[in-house]
C-alpha positions as CSV (number, residue, x, y, z in Angstrom):
1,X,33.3,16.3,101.2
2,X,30.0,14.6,101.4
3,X,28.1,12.7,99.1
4,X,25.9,15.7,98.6
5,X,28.6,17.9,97.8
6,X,30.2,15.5,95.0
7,X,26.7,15.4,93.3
8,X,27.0,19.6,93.6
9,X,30.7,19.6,92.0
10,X,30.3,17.0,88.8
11,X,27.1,18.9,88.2
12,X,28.8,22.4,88.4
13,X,31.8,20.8,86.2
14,X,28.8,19.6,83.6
15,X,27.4,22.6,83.4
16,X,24.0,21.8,84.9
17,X,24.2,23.9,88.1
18,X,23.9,27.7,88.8
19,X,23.0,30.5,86.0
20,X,22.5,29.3,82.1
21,X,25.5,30.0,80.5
22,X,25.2,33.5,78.5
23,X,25.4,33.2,75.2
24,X,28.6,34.8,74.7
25,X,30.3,32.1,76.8
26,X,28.4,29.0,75.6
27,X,30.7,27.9,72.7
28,X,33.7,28.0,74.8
29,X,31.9,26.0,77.7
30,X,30.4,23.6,75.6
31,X,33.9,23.0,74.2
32,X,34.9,22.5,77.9
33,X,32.4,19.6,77.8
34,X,35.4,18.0,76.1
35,X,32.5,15.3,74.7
36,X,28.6,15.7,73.2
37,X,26.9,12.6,71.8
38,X,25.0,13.0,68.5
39,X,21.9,11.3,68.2
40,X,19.1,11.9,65.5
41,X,15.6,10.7,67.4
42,X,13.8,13.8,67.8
43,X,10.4,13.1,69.3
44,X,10.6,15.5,71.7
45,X,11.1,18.1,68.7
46,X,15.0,18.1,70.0
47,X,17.7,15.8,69.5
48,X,19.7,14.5,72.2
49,X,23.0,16.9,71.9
50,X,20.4,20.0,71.3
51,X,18.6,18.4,74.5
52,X,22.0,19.2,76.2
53,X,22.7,22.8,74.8
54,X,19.3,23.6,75.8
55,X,20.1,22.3,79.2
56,X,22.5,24.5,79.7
57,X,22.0,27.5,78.1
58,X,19.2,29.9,76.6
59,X,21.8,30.6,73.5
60,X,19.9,29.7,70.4
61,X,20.8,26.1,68.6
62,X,21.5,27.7,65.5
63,X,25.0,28.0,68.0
64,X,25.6,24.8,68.4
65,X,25.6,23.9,65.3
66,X,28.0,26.7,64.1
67,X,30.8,25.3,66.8
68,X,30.5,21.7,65.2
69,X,30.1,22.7,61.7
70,X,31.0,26.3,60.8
71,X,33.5,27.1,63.4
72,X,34.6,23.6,64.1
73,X,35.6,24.1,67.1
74,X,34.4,20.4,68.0
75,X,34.7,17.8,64.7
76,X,32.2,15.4,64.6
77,X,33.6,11.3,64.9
78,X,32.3,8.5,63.3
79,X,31.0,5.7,65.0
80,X,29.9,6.7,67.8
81,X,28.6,9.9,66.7
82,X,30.4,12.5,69.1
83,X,31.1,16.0,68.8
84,X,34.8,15.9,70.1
85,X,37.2,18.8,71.1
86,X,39.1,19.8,68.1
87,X,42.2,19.6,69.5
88,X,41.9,16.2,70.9
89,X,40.8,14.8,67.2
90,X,44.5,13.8,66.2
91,X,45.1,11.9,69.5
92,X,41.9,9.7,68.9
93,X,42.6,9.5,64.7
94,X,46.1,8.7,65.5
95,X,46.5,4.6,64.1
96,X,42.7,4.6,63.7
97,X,43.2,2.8,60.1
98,X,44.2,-0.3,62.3
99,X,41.0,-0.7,62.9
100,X,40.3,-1.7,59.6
101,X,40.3,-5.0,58.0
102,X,43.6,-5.3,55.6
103,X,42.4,-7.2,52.9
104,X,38.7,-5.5,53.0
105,X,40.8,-2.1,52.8
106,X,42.5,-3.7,49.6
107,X,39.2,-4.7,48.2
108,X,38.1,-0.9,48.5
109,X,40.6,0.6,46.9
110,X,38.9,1.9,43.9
111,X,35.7,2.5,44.8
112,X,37.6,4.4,47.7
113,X,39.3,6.0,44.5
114,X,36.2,7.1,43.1
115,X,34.5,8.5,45.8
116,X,37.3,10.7,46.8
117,X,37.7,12.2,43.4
118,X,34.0,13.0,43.6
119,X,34.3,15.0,46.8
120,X,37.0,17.0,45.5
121,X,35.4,17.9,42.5
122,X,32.2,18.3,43.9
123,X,32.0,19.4,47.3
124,X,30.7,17.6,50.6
125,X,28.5,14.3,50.3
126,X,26.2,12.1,51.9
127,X,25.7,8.6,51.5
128,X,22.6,9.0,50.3
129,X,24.1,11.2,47.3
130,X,26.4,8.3,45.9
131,X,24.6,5.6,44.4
132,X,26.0,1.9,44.2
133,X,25.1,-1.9,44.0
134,X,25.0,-2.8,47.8
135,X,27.3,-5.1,49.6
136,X,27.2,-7.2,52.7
137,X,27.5,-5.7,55.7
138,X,25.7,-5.0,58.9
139,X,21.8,-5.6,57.8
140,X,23.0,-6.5,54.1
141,X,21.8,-3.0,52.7
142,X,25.1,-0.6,53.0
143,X,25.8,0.6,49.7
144,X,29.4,0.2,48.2
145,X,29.9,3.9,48.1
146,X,28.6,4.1,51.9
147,X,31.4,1.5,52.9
148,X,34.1,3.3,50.9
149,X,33.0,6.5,52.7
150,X,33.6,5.0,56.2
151,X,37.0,3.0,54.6
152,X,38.1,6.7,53.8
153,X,36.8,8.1,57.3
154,X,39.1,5.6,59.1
155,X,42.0,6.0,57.3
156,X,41.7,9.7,57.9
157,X,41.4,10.7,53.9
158,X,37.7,12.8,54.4
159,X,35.8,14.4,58.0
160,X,32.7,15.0,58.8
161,X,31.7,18.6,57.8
162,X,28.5,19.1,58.4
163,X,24.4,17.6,58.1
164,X,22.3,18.0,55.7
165,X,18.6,19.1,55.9
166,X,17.3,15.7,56.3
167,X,20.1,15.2,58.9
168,X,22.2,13.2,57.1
169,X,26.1,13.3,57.6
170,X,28.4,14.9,55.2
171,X,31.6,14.0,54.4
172,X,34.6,16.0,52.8
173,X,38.2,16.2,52.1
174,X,40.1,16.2,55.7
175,X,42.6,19.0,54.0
176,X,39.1,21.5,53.7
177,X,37.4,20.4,57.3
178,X,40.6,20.3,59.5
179,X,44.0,20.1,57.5
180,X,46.1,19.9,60.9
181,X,44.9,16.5,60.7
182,X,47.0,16.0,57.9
183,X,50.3,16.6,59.6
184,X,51.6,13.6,61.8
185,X,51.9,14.0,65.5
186,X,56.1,14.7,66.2
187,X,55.0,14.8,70.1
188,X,52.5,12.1,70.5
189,X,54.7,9.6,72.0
190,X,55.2,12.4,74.9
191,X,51.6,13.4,75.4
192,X,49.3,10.5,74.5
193,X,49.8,9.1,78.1
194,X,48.8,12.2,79.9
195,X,46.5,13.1,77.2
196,X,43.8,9.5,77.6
197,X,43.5,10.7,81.6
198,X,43.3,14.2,81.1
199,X,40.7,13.9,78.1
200,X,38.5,11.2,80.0
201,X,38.6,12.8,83.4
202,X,37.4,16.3,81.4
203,X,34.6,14.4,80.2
204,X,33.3,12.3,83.2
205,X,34.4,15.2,85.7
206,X,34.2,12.9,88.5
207,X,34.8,9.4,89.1
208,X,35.5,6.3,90.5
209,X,38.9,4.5,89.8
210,X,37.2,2.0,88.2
211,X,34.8,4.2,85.8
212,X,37.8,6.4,84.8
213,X,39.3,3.2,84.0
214,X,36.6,1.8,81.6
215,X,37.0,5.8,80.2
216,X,40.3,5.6,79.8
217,X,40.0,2.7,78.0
218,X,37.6,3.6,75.5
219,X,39.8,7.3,74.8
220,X,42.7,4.8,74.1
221,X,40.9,2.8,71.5
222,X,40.2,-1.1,71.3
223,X,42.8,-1.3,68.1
224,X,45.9,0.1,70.2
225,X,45.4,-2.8,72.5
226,X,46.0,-2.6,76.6
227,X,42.5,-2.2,78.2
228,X,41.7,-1.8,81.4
229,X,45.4,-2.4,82.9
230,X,47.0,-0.1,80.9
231,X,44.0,2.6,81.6
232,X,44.9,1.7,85.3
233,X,48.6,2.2,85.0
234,X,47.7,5.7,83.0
235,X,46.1,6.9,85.9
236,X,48.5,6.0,88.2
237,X,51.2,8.2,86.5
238,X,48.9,10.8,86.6
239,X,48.4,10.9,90.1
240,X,51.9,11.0,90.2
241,X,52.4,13.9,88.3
242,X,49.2,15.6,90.2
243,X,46.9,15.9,87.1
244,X,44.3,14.8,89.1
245,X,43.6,14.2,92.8
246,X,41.5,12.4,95.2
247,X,37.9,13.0,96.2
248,X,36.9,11.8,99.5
249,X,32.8,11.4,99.6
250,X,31.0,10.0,103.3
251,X,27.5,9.0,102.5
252,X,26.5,8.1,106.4
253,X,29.0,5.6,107.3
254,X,30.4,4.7,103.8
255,X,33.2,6.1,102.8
256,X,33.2,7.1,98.4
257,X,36.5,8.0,96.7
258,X,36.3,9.9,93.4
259,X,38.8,11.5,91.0
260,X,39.0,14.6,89.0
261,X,40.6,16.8,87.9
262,X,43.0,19.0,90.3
263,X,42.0,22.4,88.0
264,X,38.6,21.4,88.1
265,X,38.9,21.0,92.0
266,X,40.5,24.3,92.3
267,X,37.7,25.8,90.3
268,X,35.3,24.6,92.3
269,X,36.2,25.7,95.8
270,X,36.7,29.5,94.6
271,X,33.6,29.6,92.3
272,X,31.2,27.7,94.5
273,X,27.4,28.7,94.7
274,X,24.3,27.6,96.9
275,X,22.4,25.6,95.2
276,X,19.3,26.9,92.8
277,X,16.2,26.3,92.3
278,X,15.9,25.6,88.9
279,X,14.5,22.1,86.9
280,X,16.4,20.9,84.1
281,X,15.3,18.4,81.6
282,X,18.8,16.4,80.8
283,X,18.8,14.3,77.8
284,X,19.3,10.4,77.7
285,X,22.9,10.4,76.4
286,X,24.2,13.7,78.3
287,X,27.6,13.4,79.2
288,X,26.0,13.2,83.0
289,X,25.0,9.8,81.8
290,X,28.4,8.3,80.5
291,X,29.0,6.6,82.9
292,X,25.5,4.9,84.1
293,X,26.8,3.2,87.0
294,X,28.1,6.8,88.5
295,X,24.8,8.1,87.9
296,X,22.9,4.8,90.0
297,X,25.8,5.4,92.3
298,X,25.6,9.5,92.9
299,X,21.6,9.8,92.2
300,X,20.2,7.0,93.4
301,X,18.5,5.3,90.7
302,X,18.9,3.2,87.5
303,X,18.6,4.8,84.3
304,X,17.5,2.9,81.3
305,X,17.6,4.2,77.8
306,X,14.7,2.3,76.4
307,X,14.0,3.8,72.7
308,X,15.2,0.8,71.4
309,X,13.1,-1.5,73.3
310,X,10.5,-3.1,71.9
311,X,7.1,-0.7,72.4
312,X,5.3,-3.4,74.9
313,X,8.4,-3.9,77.0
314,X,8.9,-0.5,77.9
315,X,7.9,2.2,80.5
316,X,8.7,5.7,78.4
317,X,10.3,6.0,75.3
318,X,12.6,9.2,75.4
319,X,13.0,9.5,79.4
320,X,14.7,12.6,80.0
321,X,16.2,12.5,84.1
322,X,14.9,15.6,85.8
323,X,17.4,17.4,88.3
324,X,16.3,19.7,90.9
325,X,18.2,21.1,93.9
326,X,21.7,18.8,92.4
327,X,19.4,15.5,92.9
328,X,17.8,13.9,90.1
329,X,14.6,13.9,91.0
330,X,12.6,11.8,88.4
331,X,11.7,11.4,84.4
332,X,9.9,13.1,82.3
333,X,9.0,11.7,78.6
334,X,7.4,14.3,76.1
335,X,6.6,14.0,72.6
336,X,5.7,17.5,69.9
337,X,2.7,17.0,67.9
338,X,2.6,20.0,65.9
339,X,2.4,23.0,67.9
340,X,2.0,21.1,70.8
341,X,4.5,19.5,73.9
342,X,1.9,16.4,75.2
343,X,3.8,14.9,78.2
344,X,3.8,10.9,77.7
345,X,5.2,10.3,80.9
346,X,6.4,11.6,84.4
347,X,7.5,9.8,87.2
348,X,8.7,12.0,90.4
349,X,11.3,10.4,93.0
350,X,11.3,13.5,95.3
351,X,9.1,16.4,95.4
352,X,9.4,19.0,93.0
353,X,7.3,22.4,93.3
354,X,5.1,22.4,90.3
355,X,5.9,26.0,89.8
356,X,9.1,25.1,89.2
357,X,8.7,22.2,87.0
358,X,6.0,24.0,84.9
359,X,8.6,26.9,84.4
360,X,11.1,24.2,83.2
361,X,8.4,22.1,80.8
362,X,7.6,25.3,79.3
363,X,10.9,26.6,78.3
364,X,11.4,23.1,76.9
365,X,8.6,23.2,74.7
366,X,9.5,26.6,73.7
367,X,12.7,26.1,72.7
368,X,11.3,22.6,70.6
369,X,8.8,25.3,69.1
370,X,5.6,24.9,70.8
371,X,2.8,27.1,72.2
372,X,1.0,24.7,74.0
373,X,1.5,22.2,76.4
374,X,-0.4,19.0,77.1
375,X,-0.3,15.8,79.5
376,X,-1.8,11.9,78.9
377,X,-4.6,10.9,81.5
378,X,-1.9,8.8,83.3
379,X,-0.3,11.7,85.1
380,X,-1.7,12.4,88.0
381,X,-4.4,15.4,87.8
382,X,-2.9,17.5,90.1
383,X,0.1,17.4,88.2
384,X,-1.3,17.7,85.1
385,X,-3.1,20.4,85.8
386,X,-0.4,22.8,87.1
387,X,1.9,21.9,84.1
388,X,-0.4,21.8,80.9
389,X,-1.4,25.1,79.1
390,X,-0.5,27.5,76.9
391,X,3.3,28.7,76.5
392,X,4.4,30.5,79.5
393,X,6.5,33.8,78.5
């Protein structure tokens, strides 16, 4: 296989290649994404996991939203913010109150107490509904009742359930959001093993052994111990009971090895397609970007999420990775301003027809709920020129 070829199969698994998925599918394949990252910056008009619906499909985000929080087929986790598969939620709870500090937990107790018997008399809350002296903790401002919330999140007492209209996360009784979380795991000592592999390799798609390792890893959890050896001596077993399989990748005269999964190979080679010709704006924290160094690796540049550097220090403040023809082909940074998409920043790698592109910005801007789109002085004015203007479609 070469290197181009890779590139062609984790985007096909991602489901940034080919058609858009129809909207009857696009629950079920984002499921298949195993993994979305939640994040609430929304100066493009879209936040990052709506950024990576509307990457994928033309399905409206009222959608996604119903498979995390009316269907639940995915269950939001706390810290980080993922939407995660719903039936891999019990593998990833399992022990995840030894996490928590003993005595702190002790210390809780009651206001734990309180806050519980709130939520089942009144429905879901947010933090911001529970009022309470605050307490010491992270930038000395969490509320008591904030830190009981998370103390009850960890020891698998309430979920996540939904957001509120500010965006806000709601929490309620695990018994209402997902009672099978409830019931202890009788086969977990027989699956977990396969289960870490299986769950990071359906999220990454394709990787080195060392980047499924660091995967692995994480799906395991710091408070079950093991790191990186035991990830290593997961995958081995694995290989040995052909979950997954080798990749072999020649980029001139260097030789890549990947893994992935063996149904995900086996999907690939029957369902394969030329490649398209459409431009897709990916978000910062797509599940393409997991793993930064396979993206330096496969793409060919470094990818730097700078919204939390300070203003001076940094180039864009949103970059969104373009990809075009399974290459990523540059950044684009956009901000809404009302009815208008005003592109901030755009910096091309390759060439990109500007048809193309335009087509792209536009849907974008649709979809965030503009009719207009604009462009700062500093992008070049043939570029500018071909992309800015009202709505297309």
């Amino acid at each position: 296989m070469s290197q181009d070829l890779a590139r062609a199969f984790l985007l096909d698994r991602l489901g940034l290649r080919g058609a858009f998925w129809p909207e009857a599918e696009a629950a079920k394949r984002a499921v298949g994404l195993g993994m979305m990252q939640i994040d609430s910056i929304r100066s493009t008009g879209l936040r990052n996991h709506e950024i990576a619906w509307a990457a994928r499909t033309d399905a409206p985000i009222a959608q996604l939203y119903d498979v995390y929080y009316r269907d639940r087929l995915m269950l939001e986790t706390h810290y980080p913010l993922f939407a995660t598969r719903r039936d891999w939620v019990p593998f990833f709870l399992k022990d995840f109150g030894k996490a928590v500090n003993q005595e702190r937990l002790k210390e809780m107790r009651p206001m734990m107490r309180k806050v519980k018997q709130h939520i089942a008399a009144n429905g879901p809350v947010s933090p911001a509904d529970l009022d309470s002296e605050r307490v010491i903790g992270g930038f000395n401002t969490i509320k008591a009742t904030t830190r009981a919330l998370e103390y009850l999140y960890h020891t698998g007492q309430v979920q996540i359930s939904g957001r509120s209209k500010n965006f806000h996360r709601l929490f309620d009784l695990t018994e209402r959001v997902a009672p099978e979380l409830m019931i202890p795991m009788a086969d977990y000592a027989k699956r977990h093993k396969e289960f870490f592999v299986h769950s990071a390799l359906s999220v990454l798609k394709l990787a080195t052994p060392q980047q499924l390792a660091e995967r692995v890893s994480h799906h395991v959890g710091s408070w079950r111990g093991g790191g990186l050896p035991v990830a290593r001596k997961l995958i081995e077993v694995a290989l040995d009971h052909q979950l997954i399989d080798w990749i072999e990748a020649l980029e001139g005269d260097t030789h890549h090895r990947f893994l992935a999964l063996k149904s995900d190979l086996d999907h690939f080679k029957t369902s394969f397609q030329p490649q398209d010709e459409t431009v897709r704006l990916v978000p910062p924290l797509d599940n393409l970007m997991f793993s930064r160094r396979r993206f330096t690796e496969l793409f060919g540049f470094t990818y730097k999420f700078e919204a939390y550097t300070p203003e001076a220090e940094r180039r864009f403040y949103f970059a969104m990775p373009l990809l075009y023809r399974d290459k990523a082909v540059g950044l684009i940074d956009g901000k809404r301003e009302g009815e208008e998409w005003r592109i901030t920043g755009l910096d091309l790698h390759a060439p990109v027809p500007v048809d193309a592109l335009r087509a792209a910005v536009h849907r974008f801007a649709r979809i965030a709920g503009c009719s207009k789109v604009t462009g700062n002085r500093g992008i070049p004015k043939a570029l500018r020129t071909g992309l800015v203007g009202m709505i297309d479609g």
